[in-house]
Backbone and ligand atoms as CSV (ligand in chain L), in Angstrom:
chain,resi,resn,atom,element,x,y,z
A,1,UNK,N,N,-30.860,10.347,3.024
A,1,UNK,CA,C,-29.422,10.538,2.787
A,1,UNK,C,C,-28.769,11.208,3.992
A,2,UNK,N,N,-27.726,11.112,4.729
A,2,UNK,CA,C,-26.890,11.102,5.550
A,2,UNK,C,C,-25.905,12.348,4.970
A,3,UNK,N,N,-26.108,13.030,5.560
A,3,UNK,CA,C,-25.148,14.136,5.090
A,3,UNK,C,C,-23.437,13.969,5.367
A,4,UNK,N,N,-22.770,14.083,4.691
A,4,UNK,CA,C,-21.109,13.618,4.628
A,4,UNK,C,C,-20.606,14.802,5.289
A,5,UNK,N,N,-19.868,15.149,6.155
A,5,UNK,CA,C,-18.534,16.035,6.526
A,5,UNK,C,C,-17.409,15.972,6.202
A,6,UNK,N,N,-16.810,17.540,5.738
A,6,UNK,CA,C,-15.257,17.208,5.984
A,6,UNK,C,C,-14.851,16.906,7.043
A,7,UNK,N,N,-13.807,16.070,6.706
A,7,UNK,CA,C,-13.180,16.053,7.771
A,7,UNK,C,C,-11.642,16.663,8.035
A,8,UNK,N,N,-11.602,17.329,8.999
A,8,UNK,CA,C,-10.361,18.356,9.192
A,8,UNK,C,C,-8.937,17.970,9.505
A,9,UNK,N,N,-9.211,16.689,9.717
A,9,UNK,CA,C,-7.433,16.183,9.352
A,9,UNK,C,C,-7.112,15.178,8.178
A,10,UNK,N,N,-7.754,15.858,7.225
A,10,UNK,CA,C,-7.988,14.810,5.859
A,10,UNK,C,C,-6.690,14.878,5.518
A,11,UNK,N,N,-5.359,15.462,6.044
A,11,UNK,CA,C,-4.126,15.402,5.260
A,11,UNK,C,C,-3.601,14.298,5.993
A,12,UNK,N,N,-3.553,14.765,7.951
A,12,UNK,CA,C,-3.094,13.823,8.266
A,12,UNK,C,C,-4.117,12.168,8.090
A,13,UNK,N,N,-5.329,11.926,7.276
A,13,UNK,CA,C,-5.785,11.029,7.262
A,13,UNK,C,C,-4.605,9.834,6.125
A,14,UNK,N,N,-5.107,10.956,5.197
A,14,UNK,CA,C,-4.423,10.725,3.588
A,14,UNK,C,C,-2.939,9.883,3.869
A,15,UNK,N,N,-2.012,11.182,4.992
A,15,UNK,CA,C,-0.774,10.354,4.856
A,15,UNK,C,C,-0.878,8.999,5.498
A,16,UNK,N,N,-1.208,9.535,6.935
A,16,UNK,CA,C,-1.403,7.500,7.429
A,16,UNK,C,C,-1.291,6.656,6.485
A,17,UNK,N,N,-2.344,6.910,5.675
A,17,UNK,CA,C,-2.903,5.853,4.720
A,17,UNK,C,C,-2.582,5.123,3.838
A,18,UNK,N,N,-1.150,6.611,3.385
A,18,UNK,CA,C,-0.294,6.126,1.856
A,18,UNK,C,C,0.859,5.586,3.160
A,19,UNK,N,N,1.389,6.470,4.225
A,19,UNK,CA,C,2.372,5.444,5.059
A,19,UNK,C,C,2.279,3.878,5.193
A,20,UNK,N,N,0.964,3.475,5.640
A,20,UNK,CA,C,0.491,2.092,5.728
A,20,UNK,C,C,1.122,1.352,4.176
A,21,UNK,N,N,0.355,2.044,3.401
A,21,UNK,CA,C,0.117,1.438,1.943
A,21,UNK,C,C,2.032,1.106,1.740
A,22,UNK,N,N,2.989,2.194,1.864
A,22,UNK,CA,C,4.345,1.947,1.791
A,22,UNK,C,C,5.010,0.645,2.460
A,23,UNK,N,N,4.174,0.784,3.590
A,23,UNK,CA,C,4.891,-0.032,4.901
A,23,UNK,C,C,4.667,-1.541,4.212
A,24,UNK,N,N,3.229,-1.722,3.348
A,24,UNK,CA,C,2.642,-3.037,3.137
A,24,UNK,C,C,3.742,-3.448,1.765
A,25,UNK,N,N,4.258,-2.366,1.281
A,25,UNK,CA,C,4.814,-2.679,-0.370
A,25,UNK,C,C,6.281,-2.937,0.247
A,26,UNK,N,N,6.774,-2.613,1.220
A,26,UNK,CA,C,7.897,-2.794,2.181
A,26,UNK,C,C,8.056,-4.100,2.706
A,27,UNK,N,N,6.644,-4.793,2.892
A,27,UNK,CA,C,6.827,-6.383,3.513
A,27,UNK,C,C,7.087,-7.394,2.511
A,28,UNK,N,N,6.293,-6.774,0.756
A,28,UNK,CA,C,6.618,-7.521,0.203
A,28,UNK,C,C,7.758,-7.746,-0.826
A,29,UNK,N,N,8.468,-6.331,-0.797
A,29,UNK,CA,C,9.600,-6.103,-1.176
A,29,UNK,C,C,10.799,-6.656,-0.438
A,30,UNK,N,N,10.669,-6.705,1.143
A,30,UNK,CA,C,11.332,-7.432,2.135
A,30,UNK,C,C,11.323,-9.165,1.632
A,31,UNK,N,N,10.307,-9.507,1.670
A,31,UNK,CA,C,10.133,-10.824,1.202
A,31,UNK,C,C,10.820,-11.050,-0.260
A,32,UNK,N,N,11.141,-10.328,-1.192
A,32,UNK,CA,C,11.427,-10.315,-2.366
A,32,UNK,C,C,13.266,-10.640,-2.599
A,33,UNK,N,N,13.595,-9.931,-1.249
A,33,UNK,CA,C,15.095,-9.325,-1.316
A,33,UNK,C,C,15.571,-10.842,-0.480
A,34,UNK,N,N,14.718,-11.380,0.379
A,34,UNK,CA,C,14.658,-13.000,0.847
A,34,UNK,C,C,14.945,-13.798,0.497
A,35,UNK,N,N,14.000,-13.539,-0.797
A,35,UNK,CA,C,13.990,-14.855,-1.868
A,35,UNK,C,C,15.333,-14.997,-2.412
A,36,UNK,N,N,15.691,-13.399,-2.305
A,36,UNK,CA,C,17.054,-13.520,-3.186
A,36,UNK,C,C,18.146,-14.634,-2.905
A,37,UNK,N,N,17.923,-14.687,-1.452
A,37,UNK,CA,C,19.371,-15.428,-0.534
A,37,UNK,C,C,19.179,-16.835,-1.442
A,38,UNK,N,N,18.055,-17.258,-1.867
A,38,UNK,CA,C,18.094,-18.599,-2.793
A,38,UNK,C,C,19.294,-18.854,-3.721
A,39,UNK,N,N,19.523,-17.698,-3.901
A,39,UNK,CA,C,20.599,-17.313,-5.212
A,39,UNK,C,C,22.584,-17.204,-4.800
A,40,UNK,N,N,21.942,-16.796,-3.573
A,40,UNK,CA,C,23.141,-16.371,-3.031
A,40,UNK,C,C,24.316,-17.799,-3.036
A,41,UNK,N,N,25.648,-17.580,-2.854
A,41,UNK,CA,C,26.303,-18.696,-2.591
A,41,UNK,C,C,26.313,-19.444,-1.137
A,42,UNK,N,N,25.977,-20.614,-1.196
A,42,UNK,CA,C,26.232,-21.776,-0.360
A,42,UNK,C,C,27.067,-22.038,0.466
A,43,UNK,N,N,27.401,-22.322,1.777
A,43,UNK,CA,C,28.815,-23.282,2.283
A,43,UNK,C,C,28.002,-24.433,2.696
A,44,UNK,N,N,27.693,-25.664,2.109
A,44,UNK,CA,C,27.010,-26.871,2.543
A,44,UNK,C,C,25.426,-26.254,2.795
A,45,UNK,N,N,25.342,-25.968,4.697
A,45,UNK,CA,C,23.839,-25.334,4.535
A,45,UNK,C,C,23.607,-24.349,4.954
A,46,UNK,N,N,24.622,-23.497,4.657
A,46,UNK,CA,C,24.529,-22.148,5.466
A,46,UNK,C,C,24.683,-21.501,4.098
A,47,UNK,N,N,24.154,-20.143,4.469
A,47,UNK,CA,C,24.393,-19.857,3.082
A,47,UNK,C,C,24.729,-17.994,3.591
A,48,UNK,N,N,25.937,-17.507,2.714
A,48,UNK,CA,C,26.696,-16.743,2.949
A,48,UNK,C,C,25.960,-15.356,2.110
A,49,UNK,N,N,25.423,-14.618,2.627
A,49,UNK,CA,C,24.852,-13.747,2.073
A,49,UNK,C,C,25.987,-12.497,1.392
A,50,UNK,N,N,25.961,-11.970,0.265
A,50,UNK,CA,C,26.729,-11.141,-0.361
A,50,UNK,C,C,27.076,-9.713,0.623
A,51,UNK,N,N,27.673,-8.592,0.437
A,51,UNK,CA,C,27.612,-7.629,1.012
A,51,UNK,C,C,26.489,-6.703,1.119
A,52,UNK,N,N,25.940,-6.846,-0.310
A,52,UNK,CA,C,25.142,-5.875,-0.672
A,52,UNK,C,C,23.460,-6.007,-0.466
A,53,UNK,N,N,23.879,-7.608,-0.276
A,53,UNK,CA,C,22.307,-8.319,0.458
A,53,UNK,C,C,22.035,-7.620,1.647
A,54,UNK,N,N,22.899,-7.596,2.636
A,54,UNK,CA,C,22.658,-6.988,3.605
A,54,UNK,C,C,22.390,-5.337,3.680
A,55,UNK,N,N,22.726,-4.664,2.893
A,55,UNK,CA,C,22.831,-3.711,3.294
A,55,UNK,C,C,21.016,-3.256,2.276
A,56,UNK,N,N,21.026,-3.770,1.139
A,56,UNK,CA,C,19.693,-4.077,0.858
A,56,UNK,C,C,18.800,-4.400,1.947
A,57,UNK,N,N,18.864,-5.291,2.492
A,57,UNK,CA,C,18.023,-5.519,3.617
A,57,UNK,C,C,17.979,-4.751,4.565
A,58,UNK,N,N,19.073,-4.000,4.764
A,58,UNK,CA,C,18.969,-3.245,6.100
A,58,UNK,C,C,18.242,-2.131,5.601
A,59,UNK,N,N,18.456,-1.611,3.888
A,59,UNK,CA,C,17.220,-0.046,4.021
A,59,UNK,C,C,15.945,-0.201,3.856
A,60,UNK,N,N,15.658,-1.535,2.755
A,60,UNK,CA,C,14.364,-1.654,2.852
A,60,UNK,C,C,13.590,-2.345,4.619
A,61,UNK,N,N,14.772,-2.543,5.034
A,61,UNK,CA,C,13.630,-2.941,6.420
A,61,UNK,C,C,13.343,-2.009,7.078
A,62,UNK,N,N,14.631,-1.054,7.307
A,62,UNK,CA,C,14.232,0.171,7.892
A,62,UNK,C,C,13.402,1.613,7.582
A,63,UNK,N,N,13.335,1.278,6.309
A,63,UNK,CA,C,12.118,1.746,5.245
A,63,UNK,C,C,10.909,1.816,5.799
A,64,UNK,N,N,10.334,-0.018,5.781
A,64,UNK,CA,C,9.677,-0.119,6.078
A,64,UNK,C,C,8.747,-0.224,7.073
A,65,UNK,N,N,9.877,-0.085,8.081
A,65,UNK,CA,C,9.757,0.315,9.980
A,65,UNK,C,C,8.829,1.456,9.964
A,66,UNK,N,N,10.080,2.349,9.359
A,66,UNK,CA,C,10.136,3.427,9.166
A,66,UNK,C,C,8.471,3.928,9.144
A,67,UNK,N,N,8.146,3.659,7.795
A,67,UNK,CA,C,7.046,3.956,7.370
A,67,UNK,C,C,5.531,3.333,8.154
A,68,UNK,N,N,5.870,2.218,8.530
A,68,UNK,CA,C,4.836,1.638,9.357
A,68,UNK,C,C,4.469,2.356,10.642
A,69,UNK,N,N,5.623,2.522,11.184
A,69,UNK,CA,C,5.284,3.380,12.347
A,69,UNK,C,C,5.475,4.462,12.162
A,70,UNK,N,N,5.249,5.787,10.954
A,70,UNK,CA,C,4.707,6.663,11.061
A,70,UNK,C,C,3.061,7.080,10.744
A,71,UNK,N,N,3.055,5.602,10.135
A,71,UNK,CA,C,1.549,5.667,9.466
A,71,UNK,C,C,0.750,5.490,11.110
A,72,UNK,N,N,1.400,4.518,11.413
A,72,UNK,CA,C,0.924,4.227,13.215
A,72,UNK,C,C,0.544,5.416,13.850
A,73,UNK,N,N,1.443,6.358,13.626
A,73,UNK,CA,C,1.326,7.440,14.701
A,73,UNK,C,C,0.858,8.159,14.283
A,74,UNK,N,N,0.504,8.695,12.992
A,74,UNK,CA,C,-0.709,9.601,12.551
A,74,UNK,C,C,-1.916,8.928,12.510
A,75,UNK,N,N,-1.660,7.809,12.638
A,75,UNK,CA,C,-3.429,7.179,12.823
A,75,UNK,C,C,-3.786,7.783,14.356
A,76,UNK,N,N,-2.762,7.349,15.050
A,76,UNK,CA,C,-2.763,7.517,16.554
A,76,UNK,C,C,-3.189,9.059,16.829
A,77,UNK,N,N,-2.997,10.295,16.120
A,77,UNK,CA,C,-3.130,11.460,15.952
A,77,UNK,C,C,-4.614,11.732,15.839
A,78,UNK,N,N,-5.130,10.783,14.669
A,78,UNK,CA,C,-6.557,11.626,14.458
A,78,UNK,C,C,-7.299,10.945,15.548
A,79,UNK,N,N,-8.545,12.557,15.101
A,79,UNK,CA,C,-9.713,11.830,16.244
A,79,UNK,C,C,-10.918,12.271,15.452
A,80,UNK,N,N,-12.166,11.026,15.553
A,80,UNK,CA,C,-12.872,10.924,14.914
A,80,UNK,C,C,-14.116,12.823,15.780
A,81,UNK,N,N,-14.502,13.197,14.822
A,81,UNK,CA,C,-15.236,14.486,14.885
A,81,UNK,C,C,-16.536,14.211,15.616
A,82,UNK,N,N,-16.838,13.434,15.431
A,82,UNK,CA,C,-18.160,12.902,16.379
A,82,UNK,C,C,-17.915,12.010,17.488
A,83,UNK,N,N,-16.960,10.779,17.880
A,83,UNK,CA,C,-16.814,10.589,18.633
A,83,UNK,C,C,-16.080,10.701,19.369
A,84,UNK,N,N,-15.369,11.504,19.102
A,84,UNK,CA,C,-13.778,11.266,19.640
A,84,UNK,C,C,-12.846,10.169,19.747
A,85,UNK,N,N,-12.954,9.243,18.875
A,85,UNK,CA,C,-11.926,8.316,19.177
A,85,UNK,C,C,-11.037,7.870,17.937
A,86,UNK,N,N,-10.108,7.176,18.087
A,86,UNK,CA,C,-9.180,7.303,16.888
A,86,UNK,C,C,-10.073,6.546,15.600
A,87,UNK,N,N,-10.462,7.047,14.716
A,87,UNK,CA,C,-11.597,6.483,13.303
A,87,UNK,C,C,-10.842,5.480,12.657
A,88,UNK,N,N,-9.791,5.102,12.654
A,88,UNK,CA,C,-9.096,4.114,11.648
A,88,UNK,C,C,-8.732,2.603,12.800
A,89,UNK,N,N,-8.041,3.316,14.230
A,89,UNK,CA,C,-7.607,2.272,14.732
A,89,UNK,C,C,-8.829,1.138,15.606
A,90,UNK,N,N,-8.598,0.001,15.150
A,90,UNK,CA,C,-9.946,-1.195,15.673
A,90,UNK,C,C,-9.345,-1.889,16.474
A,91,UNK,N,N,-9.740,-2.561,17.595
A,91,UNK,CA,C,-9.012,-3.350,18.302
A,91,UNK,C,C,-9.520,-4.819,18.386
A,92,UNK,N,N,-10.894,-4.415,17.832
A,92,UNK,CA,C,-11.893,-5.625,17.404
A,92,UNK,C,C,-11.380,-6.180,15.736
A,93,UNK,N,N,-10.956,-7.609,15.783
A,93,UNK,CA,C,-10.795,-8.097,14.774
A,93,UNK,C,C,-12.205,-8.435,13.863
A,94,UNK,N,N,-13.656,-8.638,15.067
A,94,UNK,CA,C,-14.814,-8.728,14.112
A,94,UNK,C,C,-14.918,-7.764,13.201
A,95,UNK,N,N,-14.406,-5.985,13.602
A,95,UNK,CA,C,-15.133,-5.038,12.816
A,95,UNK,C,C,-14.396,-5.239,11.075
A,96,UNK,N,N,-12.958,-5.715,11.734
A,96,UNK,CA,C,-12.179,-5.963,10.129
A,96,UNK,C,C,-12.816,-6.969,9.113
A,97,UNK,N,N,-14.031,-7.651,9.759
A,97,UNK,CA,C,-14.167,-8.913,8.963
A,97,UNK,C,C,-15.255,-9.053,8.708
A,98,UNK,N,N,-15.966,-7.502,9.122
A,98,UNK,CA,C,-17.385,-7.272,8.674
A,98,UNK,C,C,-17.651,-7.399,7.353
A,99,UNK,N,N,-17.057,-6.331,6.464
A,99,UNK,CA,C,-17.361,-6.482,5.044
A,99,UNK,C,C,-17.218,-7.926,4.456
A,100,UNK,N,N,-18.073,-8.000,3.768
A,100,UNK,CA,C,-17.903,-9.608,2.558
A,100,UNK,C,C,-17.132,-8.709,1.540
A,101,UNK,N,N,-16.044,-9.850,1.192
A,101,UNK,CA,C,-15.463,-9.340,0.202
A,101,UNK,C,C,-14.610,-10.434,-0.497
A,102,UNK,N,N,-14.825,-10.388,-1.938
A,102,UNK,CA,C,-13.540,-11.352,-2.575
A,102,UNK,C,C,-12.568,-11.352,-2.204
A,103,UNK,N,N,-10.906,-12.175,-1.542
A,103,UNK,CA,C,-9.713,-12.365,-1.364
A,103,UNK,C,C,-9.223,-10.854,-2.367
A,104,UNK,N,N,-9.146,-11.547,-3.504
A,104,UNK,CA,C,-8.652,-10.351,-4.368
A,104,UNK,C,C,-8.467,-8.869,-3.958
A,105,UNK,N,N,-10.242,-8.839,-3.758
A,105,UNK,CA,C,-10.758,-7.464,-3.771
A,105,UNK,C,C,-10.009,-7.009,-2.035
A,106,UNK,N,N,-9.869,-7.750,-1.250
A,106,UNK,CA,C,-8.844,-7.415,-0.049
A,106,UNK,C,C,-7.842,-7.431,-0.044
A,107,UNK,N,N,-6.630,-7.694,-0.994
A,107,UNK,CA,C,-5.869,-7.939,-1.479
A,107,UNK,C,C,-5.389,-6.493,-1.809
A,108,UNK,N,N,-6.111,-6.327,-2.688
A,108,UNK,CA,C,-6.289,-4.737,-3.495
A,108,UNK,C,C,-6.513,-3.735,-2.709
A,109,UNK,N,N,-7.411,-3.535,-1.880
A,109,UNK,CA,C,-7.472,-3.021,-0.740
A,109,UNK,C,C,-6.009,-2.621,-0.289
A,110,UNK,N,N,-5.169,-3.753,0.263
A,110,UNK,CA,C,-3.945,-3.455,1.202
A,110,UNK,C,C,-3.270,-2.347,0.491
A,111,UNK,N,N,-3.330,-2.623,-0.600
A,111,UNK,CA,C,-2.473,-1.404,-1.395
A,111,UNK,C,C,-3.050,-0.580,-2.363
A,112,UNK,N,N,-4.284,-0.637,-2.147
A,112,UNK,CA,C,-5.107,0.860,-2.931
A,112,UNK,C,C,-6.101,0.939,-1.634
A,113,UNK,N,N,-6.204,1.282,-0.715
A,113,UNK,CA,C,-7.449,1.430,0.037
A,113,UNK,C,C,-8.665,2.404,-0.557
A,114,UNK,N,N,-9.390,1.732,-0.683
A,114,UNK,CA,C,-10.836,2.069,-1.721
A,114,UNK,C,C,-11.436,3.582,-0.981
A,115,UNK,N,N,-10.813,3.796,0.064
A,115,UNK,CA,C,-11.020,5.249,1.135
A,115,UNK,C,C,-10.200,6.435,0.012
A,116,UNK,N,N,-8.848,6.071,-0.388
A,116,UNK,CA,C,-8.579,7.210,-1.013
A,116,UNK,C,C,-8.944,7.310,-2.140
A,117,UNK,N,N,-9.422,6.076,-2.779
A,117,UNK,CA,C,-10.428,6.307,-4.401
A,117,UNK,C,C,-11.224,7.032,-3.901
A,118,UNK,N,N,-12.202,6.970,-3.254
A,118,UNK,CA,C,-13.698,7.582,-3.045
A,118,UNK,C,C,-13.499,8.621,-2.631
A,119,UNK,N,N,-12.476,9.192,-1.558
A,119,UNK,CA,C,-11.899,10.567,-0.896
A,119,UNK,C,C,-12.975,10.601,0.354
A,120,UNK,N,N,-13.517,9.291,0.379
A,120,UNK,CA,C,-14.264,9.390,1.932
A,120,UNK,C,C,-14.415,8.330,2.726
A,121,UNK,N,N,-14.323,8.208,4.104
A,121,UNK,CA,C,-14.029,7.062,5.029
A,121,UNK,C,C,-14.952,6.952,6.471
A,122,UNK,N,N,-14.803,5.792,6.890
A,122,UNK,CA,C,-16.259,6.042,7.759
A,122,UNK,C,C,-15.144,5.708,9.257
A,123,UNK,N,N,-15.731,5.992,9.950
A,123,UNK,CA,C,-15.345,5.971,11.465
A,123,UNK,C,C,-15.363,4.791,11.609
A,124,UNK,N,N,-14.399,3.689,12.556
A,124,UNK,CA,C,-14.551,2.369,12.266
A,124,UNK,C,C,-15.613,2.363,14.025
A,125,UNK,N,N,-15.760,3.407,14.861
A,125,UNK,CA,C,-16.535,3.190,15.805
A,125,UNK,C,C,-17.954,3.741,15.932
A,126,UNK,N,N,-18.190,4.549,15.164
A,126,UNK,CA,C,-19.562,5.664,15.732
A,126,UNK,C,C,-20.085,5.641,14.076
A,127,UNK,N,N,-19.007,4.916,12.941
A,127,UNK,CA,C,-19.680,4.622,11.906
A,127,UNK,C,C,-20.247,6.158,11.111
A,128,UNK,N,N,-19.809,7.116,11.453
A,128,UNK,CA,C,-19.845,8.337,10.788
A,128,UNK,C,C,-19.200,8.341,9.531
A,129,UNK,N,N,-19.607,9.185,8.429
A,129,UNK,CA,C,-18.942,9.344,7.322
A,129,UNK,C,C,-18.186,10.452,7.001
A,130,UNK,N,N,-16.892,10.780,6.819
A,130,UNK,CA,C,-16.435,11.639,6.489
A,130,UNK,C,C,-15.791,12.169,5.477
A,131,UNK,N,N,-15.980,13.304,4.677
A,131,UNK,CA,C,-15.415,13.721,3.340
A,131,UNK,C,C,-13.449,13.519,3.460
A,132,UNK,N,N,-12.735,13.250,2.601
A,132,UNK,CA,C,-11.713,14.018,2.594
A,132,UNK,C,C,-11.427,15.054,1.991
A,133,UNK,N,N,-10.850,15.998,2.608
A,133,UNK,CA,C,-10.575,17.599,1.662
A,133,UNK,C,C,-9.712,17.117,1.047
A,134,UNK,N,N,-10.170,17.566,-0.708
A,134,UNK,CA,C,-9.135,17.236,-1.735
A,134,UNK,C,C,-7.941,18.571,-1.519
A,135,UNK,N,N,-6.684,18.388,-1.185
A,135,UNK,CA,C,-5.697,18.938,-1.323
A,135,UNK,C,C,-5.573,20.181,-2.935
A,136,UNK,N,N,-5.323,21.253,-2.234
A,136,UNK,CA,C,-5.740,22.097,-3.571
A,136,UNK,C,C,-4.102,23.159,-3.497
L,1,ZN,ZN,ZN,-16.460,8.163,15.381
């Protein structure tokens, strides 16, 4: 057995994480507010979006900016305890596509990442395991 560590920026881990998770419920809420224009009124093939469409669109996009790139930059913040390098960010698309996993079950993932069920996450480079400190 492999002994687990805390790890000491388990808050700033945590937020990244729920930032990401926002940013992802933001793309599909974006897409949602899209669909709407289906609805919207017509001139032949243009189609004239309401007032309030827009301005809908403008908070959830900037919402979701918003949130994406703060999750960005606290990822960008931590550093993994053993190797020093950022533990979440990969630049290798193989390491993302290591795990076998059902569609679904990646799916689920985007917006529950199975890291904050368990309260522990592994280094995506040096493969270390680290506790998260439960917030008390
Ligand atoms: Zn590491």
């Amino acid at each position: 057995m492999e002994e687990i560590r805390i790890y000491r920026q388990s808050s700033l881990y945590t937020a990244s994480a729920w930032l990401l998770v926002f940013g992802r419920i933001g793309i599909v809420a974006m897409l949602l507010v899209f669909a709407l224009l289906f609805w919207s009124p017509r001139d032949g093939r243009f189609v004239h979006p309401p007032g309030w469409w827009v301005v809908l669109i403008a908070c959830v996009g900037a919402g979701t900016f918003a949130a994406i790139w703060a999750g960005v930059a606290l990822a960008a913040l931590m550093k993994c305890e053993r190797c020093g390098r950022r533990p979440t960010i990969v630049w290798d698309l193989k390491a993302l596509r290591a795990v076998p996993r059902s569609e679904w079950q990646a799916l689920r993932d985007q917006f529950y990442p199975p890291e904050l069920g368990s309260g522990n996450f592994q280094c995506a480079h040096c493969k270390t395991r680290f506790q998260l400190r439960v917030p008390t």
